[in-house]
Structure formats: C-alpha cells, structure tokens
C-alpha positions as a Python dict, from the first residue, in 0.01 Angstrom:
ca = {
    (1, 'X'): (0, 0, 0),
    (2, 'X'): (179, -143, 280),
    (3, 'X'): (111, -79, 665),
    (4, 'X'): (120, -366, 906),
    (5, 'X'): (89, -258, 1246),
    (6, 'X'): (285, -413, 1519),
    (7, 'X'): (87, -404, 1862),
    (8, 'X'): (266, -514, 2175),
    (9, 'X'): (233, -514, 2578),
    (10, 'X'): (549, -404, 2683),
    (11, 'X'): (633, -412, 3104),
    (12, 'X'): (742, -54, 3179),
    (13, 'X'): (586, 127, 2890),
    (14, 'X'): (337, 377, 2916),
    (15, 'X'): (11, 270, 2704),
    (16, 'X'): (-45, 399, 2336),
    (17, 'X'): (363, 457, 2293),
    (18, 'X'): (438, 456, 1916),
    (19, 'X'): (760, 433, 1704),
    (20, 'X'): (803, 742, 1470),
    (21, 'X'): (917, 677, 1150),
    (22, 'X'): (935, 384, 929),
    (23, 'X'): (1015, 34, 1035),
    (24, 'X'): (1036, -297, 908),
    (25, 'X'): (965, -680, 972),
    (26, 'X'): (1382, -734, 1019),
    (27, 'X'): (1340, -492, 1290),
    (28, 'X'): (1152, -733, 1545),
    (29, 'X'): (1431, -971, 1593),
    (30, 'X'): (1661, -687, 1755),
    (31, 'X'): (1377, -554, 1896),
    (32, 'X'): (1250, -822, 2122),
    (33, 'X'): (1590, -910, 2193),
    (34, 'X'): (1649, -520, 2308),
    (35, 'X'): (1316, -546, 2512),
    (36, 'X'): (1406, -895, 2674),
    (37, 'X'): (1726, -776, 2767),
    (38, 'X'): (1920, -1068, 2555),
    (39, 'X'): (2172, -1027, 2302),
    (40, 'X'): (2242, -1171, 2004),
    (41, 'X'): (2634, -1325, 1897),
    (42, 'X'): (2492, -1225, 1499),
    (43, 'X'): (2472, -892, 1371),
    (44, 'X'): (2148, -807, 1264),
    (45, 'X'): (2032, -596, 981),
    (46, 'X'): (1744, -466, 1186),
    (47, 'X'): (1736, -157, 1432),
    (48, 'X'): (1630, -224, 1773),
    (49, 'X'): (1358, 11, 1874),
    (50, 'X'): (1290, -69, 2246),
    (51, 'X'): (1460, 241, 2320),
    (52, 'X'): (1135, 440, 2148),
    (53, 'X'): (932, 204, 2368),
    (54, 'X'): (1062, 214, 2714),
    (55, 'X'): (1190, 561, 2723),
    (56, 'X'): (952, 830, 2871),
    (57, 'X'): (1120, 1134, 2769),
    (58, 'X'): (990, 1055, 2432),
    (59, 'X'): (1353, 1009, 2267),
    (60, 'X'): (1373, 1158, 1944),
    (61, 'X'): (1431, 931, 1632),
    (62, 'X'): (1641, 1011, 1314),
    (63, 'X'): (1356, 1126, 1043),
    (64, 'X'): (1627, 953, 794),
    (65, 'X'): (1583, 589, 995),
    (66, 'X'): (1630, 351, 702),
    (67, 'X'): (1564, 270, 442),
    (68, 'X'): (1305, 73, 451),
    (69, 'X'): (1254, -196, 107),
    (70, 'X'): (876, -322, 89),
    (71, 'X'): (770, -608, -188),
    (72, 'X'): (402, -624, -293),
    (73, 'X'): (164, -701, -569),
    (74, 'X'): (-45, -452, -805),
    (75, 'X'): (-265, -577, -991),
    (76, 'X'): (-39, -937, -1067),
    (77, 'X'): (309, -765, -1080),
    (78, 'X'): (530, -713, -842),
    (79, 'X'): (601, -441, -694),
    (80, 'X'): (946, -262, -519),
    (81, 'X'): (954, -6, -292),
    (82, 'X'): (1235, 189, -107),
    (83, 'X'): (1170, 466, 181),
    (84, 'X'): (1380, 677, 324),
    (85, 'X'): (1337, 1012, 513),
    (86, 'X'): (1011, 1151, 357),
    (87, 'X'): (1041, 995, 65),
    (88, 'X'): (985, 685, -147),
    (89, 'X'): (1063, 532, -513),
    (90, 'X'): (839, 249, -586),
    (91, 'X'): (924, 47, -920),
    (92, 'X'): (695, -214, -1119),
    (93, 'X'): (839, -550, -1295),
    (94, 'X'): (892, -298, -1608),
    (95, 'X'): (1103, -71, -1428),
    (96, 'X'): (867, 216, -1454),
    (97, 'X'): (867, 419, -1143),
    (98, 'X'): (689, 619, -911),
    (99, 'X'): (887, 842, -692),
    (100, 'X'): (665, 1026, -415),
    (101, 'X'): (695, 1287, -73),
    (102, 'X'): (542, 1104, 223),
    (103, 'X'): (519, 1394, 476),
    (104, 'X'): (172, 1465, 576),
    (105, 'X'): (-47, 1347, 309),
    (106, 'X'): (175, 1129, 46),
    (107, 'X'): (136, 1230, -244),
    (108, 'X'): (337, 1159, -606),
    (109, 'X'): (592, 1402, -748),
    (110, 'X'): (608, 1385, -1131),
    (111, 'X'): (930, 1579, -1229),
    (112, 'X'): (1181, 1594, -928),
    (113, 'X'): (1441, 1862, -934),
    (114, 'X'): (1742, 1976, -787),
    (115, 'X'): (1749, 1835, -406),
    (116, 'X'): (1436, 1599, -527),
    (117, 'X'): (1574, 1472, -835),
    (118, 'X'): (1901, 1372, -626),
    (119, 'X'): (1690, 1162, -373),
    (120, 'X'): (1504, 1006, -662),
    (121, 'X'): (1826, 920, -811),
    (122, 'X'): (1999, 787, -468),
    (123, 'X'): (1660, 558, -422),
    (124, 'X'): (1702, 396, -691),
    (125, 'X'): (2041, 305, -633),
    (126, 'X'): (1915, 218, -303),
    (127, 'X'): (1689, -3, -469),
    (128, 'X'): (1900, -118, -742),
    (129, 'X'): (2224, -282, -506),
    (130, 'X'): (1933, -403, -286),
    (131, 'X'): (1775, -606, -551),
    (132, 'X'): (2116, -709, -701),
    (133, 'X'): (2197, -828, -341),
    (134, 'X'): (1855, -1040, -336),
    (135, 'X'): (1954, -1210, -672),
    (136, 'X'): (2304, -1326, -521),
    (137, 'X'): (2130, -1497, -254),
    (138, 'X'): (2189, -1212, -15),
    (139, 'X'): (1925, -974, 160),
}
C-alpha cells in the first residue's frame, strides 16, 4: 500500500544508486545531515543512509534494518503496519491482522508456524509498544 520514493542528486554518487531495504520518512533528517556533512546535538530515531549512497563498493545493508511502522487508510479505517526483515504484520482499527512474507513477490501467510509464528508474534509486540508509545505523546 505504501511506497513513496525518495529521488535525490547527490555530489559524488554514481547515478541510479538505490538503498536496499526498507526505510522511512524519520530517516531523511539523519540522512541529509550524513550527506551534508553536519551533525546533529539530538539523537535521532532515524538511520542515516548516505553511507548506501556515497559508497561505491556497494556496502552491504542489514536485511533486518528496522522496523519500519507505516499508517494508512483502507477503505475509511486506519490502518497499522510494522516491517521488519522480510516480513510484515499489518492490523485494522478492529485489531484483525494480516501478517505477510515480503521477499520477492509479497504475498500473505495465513497460519504462521514455528520460526513464522514467532515473528508474527514479535511484530505485534513491535507494533503494540509502538502504538502505546504514540498514545503517551511519544513516537
């Protein structure tokens, strides 16, 4: 549901460099900063990825970066998401949820178990103290 591109000209980087992985809108602040060369006296929540974009040996990134929380709207409700590694637990204003394997093609996995069923379980958490965070007036 959600993919918004972020396109930049960046002095030093070769053309058509990408970031692999997941990111997120509180990653730009650290970002610029990192590609500016300026620093920051607050901690951000954000991961600065100018070292995807300026390095030429192609510098590997963690296939775990995150995890990444996403709000949205489906047809009037809304709509949380959580993504880490390959996958992601998206839950509707009932709590119903979705939990699904994003490698390759994404697609939804309707009984997780073992390994799965442990990520399913940790997502939510993830999702849970991150909406519980939101509610005390705290990202």
């Amino acid at each position: 549901v959600i993919h918004v591109p972020w396109i930049t000209y960046v002095p030093g980087a070769p053309p058509g460099v990408s970031v692999p992985g997941p990111a997120s809108l509180v990653d730009v602040v650290p970002t610029v900063l990192g590609l500016t060369g300026l620093v920051s006296s607050r901690q951000s929540e954000g991961e600065d990825l100018s070292r995807y974009l300026l390095t030429l040996s192609g510098a590997p990134r963690d296939p775990n970066s995150g995890p990444v929380f996403s709000e949205s709207r489906e047809s009037g409700q809304v709509v949380h998401a959580v993504r880490f590694g390959d996958y992601k637990l998206v839950r509707n204003t009932n709590g119903g949820e979705r939990f699904y394997d994003v490698t390759g093609t994404e697609r939804e996995i309707m009984t997780a178990r073992g390994r799965q069923d442990r990520v399913r379980l940790d997502l939510s958490d993830m999702l849970n103290r991150r909406l519980a965070g939101q509610l005390r007036g705290r990202p």
